[in-house]
N, C-alpha and C positions, 0 to 999 in steps of 0.2 A: 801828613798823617790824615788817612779820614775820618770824616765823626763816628761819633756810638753809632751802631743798628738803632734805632729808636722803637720801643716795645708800648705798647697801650695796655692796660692793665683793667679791665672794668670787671669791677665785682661790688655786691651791695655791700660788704660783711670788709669793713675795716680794717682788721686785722688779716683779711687774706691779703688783700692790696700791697701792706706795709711789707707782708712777710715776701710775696715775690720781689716786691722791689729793692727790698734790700735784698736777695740772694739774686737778683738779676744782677743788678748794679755792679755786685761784687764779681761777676762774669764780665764786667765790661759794657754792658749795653744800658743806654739812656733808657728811662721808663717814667712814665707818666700813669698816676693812678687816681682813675677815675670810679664814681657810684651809681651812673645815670646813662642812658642812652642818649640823651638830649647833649651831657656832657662830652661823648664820645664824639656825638656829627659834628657840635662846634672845634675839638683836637681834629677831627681830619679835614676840614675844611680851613685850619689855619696852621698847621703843624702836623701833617700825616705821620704816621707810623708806619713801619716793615712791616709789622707784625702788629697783631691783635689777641688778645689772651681775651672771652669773653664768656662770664657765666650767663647763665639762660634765666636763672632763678630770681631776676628782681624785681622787687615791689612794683606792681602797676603795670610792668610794662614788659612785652614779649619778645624775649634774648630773639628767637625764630626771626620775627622781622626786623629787629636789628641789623642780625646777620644779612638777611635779603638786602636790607640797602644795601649795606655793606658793600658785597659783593655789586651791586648794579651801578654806583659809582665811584668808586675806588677800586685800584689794583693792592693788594697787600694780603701777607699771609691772616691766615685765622683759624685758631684755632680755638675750640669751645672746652671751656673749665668747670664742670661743675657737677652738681650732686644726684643731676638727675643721670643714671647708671640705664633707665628700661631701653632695651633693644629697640623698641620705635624710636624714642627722641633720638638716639643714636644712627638711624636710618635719617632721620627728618633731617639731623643736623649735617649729616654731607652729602643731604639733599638741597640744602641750600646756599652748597656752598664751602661748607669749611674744610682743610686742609688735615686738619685730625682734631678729635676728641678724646678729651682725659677727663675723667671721673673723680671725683673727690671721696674720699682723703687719695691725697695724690704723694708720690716721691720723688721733691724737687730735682734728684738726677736725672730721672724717669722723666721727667717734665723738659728739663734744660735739651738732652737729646732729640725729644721728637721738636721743641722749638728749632734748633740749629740743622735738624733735617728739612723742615718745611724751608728756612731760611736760604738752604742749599740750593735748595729749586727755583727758587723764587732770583736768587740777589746775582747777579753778574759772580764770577770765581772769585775777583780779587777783591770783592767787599764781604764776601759771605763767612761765617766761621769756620776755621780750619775741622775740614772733615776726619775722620779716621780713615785707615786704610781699609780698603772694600775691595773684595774681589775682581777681577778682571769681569766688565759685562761682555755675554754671548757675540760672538759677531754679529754684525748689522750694520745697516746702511748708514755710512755717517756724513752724507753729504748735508750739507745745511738747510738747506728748499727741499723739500719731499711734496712734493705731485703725485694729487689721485683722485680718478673720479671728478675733473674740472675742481679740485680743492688745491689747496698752498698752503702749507705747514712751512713755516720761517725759524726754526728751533733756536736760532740765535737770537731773533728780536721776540721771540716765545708770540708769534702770531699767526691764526690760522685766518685764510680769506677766499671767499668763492670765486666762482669763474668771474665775478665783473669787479674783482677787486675789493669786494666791501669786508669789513674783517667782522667776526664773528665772536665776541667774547667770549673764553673762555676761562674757568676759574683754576687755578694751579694742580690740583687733582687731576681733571680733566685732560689739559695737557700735557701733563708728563703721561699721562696712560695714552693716549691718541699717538705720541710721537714714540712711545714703546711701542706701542702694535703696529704703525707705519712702522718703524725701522726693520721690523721682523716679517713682513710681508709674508703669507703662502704656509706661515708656522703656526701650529697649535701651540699656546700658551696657556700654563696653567694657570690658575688663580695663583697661587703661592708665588710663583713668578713675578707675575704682574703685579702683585701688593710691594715684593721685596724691593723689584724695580722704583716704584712710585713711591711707596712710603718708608722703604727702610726698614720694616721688621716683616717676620713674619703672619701667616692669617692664625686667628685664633678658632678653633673652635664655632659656626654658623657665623664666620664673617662673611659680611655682605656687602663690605667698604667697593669693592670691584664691582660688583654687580650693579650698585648703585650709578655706579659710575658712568659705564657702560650705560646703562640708561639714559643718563643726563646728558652724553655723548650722543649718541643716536636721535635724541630729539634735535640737537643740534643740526647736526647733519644731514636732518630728512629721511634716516635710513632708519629700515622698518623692523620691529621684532620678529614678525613674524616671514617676510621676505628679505632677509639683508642684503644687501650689496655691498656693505664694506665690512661692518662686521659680524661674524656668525659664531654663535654657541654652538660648541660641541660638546655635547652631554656626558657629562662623570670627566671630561678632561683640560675645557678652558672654554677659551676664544682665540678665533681664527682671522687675520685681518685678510680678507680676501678680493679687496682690490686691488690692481697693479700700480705699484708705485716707483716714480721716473728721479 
């Protein structure tokens, strides 16, 4: 049998910690709940976590660069918990990284599904939580290595790496959108597409989760906003992945 998922839980405020970890728990998955950013690097550094539940709002110290370590040495989901709701920090926060954001007062089912969607992406099939049934996705290339533009996309060992082999980290957002748009080569894609693809729901209302994204991809890649070569916006309809993929 394998062990729990293991969940990290950092929030200042006590009673949020207790209250996910005991509705985690009862889902099945290990959780560790922590009040401190200091207390988090020392849990990943000797006990990582799949997952990270992280609010932004604590005393002293800024959720923001948390998250950046975070992300720059560790692989694991993350997703941001907390009270601050303004459309910037929600830019910022998967600007730097996280996998989705939830706003407080939150609804623990609401909360448990987008965890086990990030989980989805992130965890090998047969450790991940059983998914729902989901539509059949579009046809597309389903060869494992996707080749473009001197690039290596490896969707099985979820790693992308240049023409000299060096890999290129990217964060789970990232790559599930990079290996949507490779799959579908030469196709305009909408937004709405590309969020259901990557995250599982639909866009709301000036979501900018894609756009960002797309951003944070393209700096990757050296590919330019304003001259693309791999991928290009088409105005009022998506993005276009327009280089040839083998």
């Amino acid at each position: 049998m394998s062990s729990p998922i293991h969940i990290a839980v950092l929030d200042d405020e006590l009673d949020i910690t207790q209250l996910l970890a005991t509705y985690l728990q009862a889902q099945g998955f290990r959780v560790s709940q922590l009040h401190s950013g200091r207390g988090l690097l020392a849990l990943m550094a000797n006990d990582p976590p799949q997952l990270v539940l992280l609010d932004l709002g604590l005393p002293g110290e800024d959720g923001f660069v948390i998250a950046r370590q975070l992300r720059e040495h560790w692989r694991c989901g993350l997703v941001i918990v907390t009270g601050r709701g303004d459309s910037i920090d929600k830019v910022v926060g998967l600007e730097v990284g996280a996998d989705d954001y939830v706003t407080k007062p939150f609804d623990l089912r609401e909360l448990l599904a987008r965890i086990k969607a990030v989980l989805r992406r992130i965890l090998p099939a047969d450790s991940a939580p059983a998914a729902a049934s989901a539509p059949a996705p579009a046809p597309a290339l389903e060869r494992s290595v996707l080749h473009f533009a001197g690039w290596s996309l490896d969707t099985a060992a979820r790693r992308l790496a240049d023409a000299a082999g060096t890999e290129v980290v990217l964060t789970t957002g990232e790559f599930d959108l990079l290996q949507v748009l490779a799959r579908h080569p030469g196709r305009v894609l909408s937004r709405d597409f590309l969020l259901e693809q990557t995250r599982g729901r639909e866009a709301a209302p000036f979501d900018r989760t894609i756009d960002v994204l797309i951003g944070r991809l393209r700096k990757k890649l050296g590919d330019s906003a304003d001259e693309p070569q791999l991928i290009k916006a088409v105005r009022g309809a998506g993005y276009l992945f327009v280089a040839s993929v083998t």
